[in-house]
CHARMM internal coordinates of N, CA and C (Angstrom, degrees):
IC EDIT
DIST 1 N 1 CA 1.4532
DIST 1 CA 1 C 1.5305
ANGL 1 N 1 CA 1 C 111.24
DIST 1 C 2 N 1.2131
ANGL 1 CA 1 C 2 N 119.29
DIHE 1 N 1 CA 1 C 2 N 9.35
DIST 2 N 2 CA 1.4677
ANGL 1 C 2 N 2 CA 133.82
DIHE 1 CA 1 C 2 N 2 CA -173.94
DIST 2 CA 2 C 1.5589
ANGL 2 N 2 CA 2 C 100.96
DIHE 1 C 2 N 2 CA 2 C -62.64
DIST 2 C 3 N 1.2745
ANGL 2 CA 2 C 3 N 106.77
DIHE 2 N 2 CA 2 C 3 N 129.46
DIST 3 N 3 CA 1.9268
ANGL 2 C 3 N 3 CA 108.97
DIHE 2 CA 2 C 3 N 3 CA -176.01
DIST 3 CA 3 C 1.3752
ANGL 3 N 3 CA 3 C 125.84
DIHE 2 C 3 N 3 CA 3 C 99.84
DIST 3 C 4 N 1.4156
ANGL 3 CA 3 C 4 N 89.79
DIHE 3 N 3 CA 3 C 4 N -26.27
DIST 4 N 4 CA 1.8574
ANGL 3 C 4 N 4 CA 109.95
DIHE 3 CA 3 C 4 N 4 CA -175.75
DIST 4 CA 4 C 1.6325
ANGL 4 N 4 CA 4 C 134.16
DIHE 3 C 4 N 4 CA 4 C -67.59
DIST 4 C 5 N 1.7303
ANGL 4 CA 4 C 5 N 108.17
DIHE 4 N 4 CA 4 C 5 N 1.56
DIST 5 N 5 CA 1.4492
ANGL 4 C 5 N 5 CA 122.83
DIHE 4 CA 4 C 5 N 5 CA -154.81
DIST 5 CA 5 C 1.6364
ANGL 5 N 5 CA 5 C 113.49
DIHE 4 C 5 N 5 CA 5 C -46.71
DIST 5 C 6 N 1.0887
ANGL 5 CA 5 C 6 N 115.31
DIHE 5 N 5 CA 5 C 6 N -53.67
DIST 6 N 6 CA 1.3560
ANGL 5 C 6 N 6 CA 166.62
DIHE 5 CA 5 C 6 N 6 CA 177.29
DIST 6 CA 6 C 1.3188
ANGL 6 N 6 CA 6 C 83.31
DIHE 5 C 6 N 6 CA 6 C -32.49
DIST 6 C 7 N 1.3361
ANGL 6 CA 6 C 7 N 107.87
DIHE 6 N 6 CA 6 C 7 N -88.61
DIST 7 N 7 CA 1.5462
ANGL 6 C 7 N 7 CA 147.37
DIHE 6 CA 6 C 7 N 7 CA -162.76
DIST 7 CA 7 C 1.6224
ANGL 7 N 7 CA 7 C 90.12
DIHE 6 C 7 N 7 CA 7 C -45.71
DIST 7 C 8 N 1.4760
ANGL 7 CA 7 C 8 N 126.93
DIHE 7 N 7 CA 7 C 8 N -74.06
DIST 8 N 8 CA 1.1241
ANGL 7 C 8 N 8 CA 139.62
DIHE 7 CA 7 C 8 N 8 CA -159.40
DIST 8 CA 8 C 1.5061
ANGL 8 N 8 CA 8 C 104.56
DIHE 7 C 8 N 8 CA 8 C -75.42
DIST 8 C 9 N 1.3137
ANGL 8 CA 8 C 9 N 132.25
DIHE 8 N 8 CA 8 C 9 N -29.17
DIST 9 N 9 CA 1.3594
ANGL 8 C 9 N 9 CA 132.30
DIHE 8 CA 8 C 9 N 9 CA 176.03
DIST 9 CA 9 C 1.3402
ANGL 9 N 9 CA 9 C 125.07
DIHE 8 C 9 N 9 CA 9 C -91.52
DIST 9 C 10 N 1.5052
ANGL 9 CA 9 C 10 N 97.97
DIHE 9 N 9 CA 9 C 10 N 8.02
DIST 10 N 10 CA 2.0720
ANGL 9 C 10 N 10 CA 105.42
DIHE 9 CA 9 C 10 N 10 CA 161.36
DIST 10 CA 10 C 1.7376
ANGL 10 N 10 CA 10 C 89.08
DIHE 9 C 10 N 10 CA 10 C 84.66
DIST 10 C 11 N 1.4104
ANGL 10 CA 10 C 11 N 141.28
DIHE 10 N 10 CA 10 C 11 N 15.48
DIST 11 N 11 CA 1.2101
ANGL 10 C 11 N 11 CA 128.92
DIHE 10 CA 10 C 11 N 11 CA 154.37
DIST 11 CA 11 C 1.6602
ANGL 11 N 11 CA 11 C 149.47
DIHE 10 C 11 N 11 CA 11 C -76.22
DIST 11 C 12 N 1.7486
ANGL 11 CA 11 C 12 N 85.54
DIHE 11 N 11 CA 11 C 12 N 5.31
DIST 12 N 12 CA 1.4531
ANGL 11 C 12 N 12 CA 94.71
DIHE 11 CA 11 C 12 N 12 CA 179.00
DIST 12 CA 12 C 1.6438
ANGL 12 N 12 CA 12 C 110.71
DIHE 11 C 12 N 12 CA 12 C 110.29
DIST 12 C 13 N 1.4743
ANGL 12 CA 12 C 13 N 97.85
DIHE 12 N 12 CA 12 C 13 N -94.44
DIST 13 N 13 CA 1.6006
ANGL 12 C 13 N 13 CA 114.82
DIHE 12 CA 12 C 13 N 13 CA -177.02
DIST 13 CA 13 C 1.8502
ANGL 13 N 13 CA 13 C 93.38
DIHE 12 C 13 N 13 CA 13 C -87.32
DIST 13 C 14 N 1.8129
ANGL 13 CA 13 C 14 N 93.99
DIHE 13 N 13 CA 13 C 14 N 147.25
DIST 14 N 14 CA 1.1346
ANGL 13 C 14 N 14 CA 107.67
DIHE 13 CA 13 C 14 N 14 CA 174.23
DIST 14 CA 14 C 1.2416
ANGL 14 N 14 CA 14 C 126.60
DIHE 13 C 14 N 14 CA 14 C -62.82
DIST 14 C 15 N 1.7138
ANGL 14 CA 14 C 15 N 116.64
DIHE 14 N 14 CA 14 C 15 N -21.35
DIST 15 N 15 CA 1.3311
ANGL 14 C 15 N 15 CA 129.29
DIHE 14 CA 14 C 15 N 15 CA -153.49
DIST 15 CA 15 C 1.6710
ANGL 15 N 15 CA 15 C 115.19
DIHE 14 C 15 N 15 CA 15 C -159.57
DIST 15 C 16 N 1.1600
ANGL 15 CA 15 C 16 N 109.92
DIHE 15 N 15 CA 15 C 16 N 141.19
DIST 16 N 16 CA 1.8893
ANGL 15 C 16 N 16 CA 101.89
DIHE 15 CA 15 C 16 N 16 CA 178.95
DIST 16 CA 16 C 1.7676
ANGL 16 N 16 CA 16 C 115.29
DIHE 15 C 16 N 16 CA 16 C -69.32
DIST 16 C 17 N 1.3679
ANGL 16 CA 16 C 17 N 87.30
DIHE 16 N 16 CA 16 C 17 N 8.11
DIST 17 N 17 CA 1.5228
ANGL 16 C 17 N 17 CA 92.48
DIHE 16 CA 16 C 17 N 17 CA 178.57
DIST 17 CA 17 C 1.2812
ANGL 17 N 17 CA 17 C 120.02
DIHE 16 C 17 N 17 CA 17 C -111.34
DIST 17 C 18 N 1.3423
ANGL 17 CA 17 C 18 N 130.27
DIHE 17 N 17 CA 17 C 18 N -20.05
DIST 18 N 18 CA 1.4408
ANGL 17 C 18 N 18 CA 155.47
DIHE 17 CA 17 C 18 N 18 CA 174.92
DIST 18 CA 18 C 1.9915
ANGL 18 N 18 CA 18 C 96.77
DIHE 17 C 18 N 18 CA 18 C -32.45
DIST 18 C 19 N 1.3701
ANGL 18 CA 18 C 19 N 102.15
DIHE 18 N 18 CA 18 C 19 N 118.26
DIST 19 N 19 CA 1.3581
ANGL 18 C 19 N 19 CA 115.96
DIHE 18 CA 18 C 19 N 19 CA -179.98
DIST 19 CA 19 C 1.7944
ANGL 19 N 19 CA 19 C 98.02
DIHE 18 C 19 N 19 CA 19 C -61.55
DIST 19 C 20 N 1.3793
ANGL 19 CA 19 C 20 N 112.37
DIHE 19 N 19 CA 19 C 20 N 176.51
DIST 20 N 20 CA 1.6492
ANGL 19 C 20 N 20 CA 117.00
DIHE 19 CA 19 C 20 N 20 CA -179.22
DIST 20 CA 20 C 1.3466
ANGL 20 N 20 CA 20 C 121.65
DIHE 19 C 20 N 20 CA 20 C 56.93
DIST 20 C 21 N 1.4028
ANGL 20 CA 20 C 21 N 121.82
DIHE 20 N 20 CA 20 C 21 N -8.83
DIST 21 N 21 CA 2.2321
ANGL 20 C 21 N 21 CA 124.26
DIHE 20 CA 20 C 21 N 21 CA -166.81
DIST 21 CA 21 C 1.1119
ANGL 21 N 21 CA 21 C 85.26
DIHE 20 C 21 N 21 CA 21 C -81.07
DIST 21 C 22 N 1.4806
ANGL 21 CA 21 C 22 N 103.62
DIHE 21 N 21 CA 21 C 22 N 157.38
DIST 22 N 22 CA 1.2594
ANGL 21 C 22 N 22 CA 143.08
DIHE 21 CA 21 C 22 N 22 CA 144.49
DIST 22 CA 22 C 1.6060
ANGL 22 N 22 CA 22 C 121.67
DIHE 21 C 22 N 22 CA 22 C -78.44
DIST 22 C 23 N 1.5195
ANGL 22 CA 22 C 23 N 113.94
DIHE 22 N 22 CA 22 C 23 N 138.84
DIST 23 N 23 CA 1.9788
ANGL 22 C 23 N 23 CA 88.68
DIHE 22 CA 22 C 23 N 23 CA 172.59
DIST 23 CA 23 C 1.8580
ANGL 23 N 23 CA 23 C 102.26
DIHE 22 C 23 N 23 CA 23 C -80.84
DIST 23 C 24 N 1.0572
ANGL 23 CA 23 C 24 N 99.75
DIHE 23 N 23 CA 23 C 24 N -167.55
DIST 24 N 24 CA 1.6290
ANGL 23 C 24 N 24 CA 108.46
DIHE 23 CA 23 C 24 N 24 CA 164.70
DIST 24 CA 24 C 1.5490
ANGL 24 N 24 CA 24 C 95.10
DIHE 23 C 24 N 24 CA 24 C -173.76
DIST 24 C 25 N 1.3270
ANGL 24 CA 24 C 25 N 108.56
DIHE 24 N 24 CA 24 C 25 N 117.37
DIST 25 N 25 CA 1.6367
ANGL 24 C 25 N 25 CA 117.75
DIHE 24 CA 24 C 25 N 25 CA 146.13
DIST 25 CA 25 C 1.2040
ANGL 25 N 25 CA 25 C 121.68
DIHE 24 C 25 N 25 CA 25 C -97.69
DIST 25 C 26 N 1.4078
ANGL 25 CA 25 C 26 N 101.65
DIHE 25 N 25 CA 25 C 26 N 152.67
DIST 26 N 26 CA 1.5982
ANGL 25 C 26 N 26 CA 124.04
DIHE 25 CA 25 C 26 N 26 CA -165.01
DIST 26 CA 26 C 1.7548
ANGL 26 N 26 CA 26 C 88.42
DIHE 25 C 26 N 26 CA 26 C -101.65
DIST 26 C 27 N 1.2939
ANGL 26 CA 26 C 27 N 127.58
DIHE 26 N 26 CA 26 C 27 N 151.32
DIST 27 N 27 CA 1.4610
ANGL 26 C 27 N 27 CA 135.13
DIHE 26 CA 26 C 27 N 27 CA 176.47
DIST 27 CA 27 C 1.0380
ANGL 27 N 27 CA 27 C 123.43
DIHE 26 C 27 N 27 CA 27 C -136.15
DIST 27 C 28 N 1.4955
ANGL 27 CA 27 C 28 N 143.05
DIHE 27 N 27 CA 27 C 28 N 125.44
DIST 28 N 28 CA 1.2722
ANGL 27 C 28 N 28 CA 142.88
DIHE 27 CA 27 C 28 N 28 CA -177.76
DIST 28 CA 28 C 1.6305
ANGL 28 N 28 CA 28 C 116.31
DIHE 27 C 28 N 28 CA 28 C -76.45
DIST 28 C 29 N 1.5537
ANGL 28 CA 28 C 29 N 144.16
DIHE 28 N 28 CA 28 C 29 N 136.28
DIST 29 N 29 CA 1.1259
ANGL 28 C 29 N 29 CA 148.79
DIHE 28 CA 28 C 29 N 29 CA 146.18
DIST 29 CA 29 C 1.9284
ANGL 29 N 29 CA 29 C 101.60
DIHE 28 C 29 N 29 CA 29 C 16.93
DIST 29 C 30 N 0.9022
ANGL 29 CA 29 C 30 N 101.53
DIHE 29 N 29 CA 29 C 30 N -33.32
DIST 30 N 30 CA 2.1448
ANGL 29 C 30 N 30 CA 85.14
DIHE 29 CA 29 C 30 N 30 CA 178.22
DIST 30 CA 30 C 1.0260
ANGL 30 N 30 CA 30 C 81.91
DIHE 29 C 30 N 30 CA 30 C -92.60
DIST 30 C 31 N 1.5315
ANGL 30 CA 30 C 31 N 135.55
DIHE 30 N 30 CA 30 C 31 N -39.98
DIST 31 N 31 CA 1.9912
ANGL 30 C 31 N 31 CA 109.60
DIHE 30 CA 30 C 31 N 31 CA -156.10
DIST 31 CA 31 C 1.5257
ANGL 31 N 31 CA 31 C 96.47
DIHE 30 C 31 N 31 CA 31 C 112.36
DIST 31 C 32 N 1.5265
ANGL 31 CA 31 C 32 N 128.00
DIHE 31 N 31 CA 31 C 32 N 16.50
DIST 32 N 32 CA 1.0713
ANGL 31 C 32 N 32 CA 132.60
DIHE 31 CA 31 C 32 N 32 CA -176.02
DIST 32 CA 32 C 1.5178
ANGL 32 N 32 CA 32 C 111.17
DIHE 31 C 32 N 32 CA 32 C -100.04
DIST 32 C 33 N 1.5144
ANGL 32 CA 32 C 33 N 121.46
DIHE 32 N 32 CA 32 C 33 N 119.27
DIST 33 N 33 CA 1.0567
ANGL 32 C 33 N 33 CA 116.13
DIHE 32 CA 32 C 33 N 33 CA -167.72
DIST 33 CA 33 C 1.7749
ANGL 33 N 33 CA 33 C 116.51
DIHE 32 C 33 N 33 CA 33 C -63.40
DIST 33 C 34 N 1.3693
ANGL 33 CA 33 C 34 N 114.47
DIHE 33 N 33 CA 33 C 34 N 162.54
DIST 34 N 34 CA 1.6696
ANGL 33 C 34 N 34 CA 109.22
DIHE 33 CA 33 C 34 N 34 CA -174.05
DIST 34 CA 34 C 1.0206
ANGL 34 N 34 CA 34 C 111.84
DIHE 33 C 34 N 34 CA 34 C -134.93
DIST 34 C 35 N 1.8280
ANGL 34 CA 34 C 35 N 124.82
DIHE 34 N 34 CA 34 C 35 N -49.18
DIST 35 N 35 CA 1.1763
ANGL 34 C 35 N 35 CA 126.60
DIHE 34 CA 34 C 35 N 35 CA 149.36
DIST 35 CA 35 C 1.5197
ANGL 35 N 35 CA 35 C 106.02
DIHE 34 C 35 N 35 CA 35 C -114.77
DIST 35 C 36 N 1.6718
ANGL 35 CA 35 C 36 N 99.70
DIHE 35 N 35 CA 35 C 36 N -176.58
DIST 36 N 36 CA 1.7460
ANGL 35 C 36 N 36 CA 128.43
DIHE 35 CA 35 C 36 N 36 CA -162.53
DIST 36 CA 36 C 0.8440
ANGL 36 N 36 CA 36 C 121.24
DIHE 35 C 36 N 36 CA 36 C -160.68
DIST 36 C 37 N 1.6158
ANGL 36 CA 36 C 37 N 128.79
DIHE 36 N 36 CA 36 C 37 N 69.26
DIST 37 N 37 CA 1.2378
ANGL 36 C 37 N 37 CA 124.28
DIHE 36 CA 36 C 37 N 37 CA 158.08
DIST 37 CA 37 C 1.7660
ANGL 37 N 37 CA 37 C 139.77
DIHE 36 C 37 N 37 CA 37 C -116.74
DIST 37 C 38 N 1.0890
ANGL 37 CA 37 C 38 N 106.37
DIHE 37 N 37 CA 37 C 38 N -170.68
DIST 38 N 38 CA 1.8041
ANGL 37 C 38 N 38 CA 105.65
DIHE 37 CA 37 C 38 N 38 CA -171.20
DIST 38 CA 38 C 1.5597
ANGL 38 N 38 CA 38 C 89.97
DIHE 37 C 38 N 38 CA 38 C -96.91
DIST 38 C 39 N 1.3085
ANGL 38 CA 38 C 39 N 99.57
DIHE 38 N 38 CA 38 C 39 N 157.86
DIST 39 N 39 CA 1.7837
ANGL 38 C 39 N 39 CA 123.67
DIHE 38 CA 38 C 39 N 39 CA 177.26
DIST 39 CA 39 C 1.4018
ANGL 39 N 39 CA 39 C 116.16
DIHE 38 C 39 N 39 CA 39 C -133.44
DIST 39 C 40 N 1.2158
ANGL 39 CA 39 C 40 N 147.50
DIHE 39 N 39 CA 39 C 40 N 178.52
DIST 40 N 40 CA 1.5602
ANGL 39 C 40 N 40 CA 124.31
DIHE 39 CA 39 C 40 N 40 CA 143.89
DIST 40 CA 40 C 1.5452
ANGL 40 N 40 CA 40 C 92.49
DIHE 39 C 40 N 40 CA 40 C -97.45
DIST 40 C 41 N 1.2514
ANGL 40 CA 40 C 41 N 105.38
DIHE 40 N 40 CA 40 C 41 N 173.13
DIST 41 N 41 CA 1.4544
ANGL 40 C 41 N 41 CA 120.00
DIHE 40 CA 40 C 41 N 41 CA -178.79
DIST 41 CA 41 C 1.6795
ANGL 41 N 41 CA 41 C 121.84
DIHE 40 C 41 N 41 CA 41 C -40.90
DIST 41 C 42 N 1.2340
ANGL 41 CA 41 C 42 N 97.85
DIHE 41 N 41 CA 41 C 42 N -59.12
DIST 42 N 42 CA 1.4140
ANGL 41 C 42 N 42 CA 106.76
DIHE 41 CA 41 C 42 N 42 CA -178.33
DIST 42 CA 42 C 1.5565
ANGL 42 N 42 CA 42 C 123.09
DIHE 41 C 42 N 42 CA 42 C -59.69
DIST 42 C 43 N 1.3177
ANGL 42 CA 42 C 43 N 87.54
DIHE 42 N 42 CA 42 C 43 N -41.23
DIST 43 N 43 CA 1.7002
ANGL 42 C 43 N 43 CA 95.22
DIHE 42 CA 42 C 43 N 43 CA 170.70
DIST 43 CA 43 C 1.8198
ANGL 43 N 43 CA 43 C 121.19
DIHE 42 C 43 N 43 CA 43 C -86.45
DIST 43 C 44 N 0.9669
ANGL 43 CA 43 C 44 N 101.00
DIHE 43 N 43 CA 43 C 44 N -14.84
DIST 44 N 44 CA 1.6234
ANGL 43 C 44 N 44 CA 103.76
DIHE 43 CA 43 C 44 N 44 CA -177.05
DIST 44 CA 44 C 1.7084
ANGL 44 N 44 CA 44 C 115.68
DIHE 43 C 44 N 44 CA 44 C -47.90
DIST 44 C 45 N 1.2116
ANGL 44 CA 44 C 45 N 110.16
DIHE 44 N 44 CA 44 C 45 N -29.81
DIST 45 N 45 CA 1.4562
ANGL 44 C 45 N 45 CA 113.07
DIHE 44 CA 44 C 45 N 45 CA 176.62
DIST 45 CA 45 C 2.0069
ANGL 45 N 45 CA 45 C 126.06
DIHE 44 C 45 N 45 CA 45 C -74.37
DIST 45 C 46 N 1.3130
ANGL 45 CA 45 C 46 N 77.47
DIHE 45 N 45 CA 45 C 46 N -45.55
DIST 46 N 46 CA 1.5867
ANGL 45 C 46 N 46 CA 95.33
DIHE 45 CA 45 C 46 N 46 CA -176.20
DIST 46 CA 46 C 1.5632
ANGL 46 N 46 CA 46 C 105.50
DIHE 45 C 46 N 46 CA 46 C -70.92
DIST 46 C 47 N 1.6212
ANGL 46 CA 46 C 47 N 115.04
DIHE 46 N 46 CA 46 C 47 N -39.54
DIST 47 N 47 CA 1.4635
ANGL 46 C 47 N 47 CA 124.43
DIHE 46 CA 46 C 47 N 47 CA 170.48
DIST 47 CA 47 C 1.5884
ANGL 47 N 47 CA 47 C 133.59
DIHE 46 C 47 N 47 CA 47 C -71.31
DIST 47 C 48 N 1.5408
ANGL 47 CA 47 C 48 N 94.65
DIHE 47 N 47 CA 47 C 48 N -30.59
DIST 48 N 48 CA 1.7073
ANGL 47 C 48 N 48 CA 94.08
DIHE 47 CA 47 C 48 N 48 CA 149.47
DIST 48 CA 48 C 1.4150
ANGL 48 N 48 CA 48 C 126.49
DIHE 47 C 48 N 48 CA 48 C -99.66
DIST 48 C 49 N 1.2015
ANGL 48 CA 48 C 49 N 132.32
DIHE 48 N 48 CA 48 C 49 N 1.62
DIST 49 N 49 CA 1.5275
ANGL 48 C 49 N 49 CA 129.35
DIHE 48 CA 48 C 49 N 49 CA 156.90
DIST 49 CA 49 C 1.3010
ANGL 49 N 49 CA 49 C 110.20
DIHE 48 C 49 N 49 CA 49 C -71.12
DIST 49 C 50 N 1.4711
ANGL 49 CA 49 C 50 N 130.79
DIHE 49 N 49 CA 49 C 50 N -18.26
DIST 50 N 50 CA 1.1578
ANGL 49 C 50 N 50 CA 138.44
DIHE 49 CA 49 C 50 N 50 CA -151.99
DIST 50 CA 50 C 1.5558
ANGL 50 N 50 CA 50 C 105.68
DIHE 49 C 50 N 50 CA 50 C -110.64
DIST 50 C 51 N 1.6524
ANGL 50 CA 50 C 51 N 116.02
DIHE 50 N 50 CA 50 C 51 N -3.87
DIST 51 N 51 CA 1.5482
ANGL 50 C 51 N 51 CA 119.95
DIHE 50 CA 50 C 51 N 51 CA -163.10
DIST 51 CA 51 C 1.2705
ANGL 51 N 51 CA 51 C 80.64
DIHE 50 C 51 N 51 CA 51 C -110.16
DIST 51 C 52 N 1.4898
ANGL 51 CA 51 C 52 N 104.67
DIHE 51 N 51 CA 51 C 52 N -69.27
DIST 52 N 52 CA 2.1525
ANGL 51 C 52 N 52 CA 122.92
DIHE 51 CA 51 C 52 N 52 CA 164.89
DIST 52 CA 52 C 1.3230
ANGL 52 N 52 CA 52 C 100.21
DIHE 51 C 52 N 52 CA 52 C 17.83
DIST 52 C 53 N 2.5535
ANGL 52 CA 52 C 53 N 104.22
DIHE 52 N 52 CA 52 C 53 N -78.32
DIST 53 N 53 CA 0.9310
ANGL 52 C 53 N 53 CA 90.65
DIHE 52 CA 52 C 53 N 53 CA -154.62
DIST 53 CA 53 C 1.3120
ANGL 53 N 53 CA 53 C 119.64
DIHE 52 C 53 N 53 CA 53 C -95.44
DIST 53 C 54 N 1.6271
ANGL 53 CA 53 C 54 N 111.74
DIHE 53 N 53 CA 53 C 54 N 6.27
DIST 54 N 54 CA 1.5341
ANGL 53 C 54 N 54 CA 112.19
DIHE 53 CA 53 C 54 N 54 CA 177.13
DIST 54 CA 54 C 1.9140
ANGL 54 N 54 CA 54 C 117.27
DIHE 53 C 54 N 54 CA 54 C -58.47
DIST 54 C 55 N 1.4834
ANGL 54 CA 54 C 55 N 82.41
DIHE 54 N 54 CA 54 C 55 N -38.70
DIST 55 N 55 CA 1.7854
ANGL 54 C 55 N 55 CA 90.83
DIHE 54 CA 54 C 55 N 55 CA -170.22
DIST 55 CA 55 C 1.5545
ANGL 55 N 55 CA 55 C 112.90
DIHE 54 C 55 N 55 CA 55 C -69.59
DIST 55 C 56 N 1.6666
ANGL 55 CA 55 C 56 N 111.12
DIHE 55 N 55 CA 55 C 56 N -25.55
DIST 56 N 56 CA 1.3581
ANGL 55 C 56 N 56 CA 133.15
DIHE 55 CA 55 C 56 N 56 CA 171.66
DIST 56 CA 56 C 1.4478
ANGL 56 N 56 CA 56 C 107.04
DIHE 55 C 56 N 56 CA 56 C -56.59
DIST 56 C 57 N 1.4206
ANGL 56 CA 56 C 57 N 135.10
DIHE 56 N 56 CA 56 C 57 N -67.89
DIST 57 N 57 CA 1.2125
ANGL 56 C 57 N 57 CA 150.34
DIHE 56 CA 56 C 57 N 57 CA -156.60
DIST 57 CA 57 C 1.5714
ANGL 57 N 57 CA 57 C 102.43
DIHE 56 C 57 N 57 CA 57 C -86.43
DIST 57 C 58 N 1.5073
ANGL 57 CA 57 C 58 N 116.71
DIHE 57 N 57 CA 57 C 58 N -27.09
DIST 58 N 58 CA 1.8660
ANGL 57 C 58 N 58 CA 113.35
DIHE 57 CA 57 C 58 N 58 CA 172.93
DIST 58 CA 58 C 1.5462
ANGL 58 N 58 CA 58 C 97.11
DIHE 57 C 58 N 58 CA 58 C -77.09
DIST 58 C 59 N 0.9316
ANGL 58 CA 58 C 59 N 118.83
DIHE 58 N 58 CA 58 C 59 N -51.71
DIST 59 N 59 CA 1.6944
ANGL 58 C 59 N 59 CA 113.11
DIHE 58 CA 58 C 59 N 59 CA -172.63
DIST 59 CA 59 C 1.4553
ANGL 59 N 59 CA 59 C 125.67
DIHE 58 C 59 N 59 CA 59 C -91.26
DIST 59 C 60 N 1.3223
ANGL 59 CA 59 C 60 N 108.47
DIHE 59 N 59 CA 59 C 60 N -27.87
DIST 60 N 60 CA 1.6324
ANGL 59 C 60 N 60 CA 93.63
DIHE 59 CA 59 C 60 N 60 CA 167.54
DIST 60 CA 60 C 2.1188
ANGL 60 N 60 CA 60 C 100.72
DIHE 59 C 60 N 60 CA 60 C 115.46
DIST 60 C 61 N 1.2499
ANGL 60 CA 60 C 61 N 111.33
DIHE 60 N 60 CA 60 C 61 N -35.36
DIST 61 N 61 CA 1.3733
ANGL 60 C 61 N 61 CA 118.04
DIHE 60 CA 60 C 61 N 61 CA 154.76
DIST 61 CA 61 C 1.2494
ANGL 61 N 61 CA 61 C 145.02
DIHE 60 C 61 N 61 CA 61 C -97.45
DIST 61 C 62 N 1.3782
ANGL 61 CA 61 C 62 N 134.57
DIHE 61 N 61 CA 61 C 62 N 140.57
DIST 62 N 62 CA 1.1681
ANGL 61 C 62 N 62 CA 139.59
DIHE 61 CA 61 C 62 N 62 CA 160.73
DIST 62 CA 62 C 1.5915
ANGL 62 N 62 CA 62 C 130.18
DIHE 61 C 62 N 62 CA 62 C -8.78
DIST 62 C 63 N 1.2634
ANGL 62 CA 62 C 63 N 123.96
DIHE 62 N 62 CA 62 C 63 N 136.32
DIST 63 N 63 CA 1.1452
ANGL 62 C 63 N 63 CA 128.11
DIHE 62 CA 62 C 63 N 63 CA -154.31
DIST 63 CA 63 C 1.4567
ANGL 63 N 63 CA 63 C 116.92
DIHE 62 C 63 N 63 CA 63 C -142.78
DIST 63 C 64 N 1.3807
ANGL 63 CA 63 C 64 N 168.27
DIHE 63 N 63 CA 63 C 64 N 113.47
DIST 64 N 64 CA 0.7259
ANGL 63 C 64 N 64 CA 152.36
DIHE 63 CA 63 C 64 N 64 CA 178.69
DIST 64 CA 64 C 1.9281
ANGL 64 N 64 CA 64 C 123.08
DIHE 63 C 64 N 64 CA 64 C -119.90
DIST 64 C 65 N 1.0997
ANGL 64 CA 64 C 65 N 141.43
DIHE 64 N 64 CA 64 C 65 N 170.01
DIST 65 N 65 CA 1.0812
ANGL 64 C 65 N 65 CA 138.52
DIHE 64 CA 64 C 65 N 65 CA 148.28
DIST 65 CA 65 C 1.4109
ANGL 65 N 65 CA 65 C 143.03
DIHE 64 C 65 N 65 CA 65 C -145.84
DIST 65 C 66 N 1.2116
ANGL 65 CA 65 C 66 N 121.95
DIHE 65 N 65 CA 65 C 66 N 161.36
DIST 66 N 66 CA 1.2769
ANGL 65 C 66 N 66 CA 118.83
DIHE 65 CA 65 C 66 N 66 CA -168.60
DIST 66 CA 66 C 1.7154
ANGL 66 N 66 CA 66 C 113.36
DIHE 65 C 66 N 66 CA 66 C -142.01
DIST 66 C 67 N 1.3561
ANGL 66 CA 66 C 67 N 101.45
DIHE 66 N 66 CA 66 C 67 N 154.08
DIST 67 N 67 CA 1.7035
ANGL 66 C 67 N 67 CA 117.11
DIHE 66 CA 66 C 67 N 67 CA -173.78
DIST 67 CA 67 C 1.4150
ANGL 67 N 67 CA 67 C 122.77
DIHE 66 C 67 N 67 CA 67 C -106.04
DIST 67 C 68 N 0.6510
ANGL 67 CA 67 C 68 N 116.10
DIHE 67 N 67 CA 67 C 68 N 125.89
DIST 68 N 68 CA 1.5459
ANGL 67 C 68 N 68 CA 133.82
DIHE 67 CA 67 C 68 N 68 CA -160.34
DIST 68 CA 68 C 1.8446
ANGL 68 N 68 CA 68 C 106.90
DIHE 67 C 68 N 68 CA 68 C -115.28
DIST 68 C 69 N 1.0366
ANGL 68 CA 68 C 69 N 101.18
DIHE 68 N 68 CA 68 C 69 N 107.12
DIST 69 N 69 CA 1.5802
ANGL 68 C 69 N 69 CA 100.11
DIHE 68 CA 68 C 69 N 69 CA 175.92
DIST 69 CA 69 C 1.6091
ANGL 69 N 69 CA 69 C 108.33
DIHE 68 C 69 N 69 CA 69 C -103.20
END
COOR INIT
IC SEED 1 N 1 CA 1 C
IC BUILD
């Protein structure tokens, strides 16, 4: 499963290297980035709403994200 992080952690692309991704950062209430990862296209939305609200619901604040092609 070596390479697979991505893949295995619900981010889309297996790898930050994966040809075709998109990035997407997740952002805290200042606009400060928190996480950073690659998606492929199709999934990039569903996979950062989905980090958004993990980091939202562990900490107690607002979360947002955005895609970066």
């Amino acid at each position: 499963m070596e390479g697979t992080n991505g893949f295995l952690l619900g981010y889309g692309a297996r790898s930050m290297i994966e040809p075709g991704t998109v990035r997407v950062l997740v952002h805290d209430e200042r606009g400060n980035a928190a996480l950073g990862f690659r998606a492929l296209p199709d999934q990039a939305d569903s996979a950062g709403a989905a980090r958004a609200l993990d980091y939202a619901r562990f900490t107690g604040r607002p979360f947002t994200y955005q895609i970066l092609e």
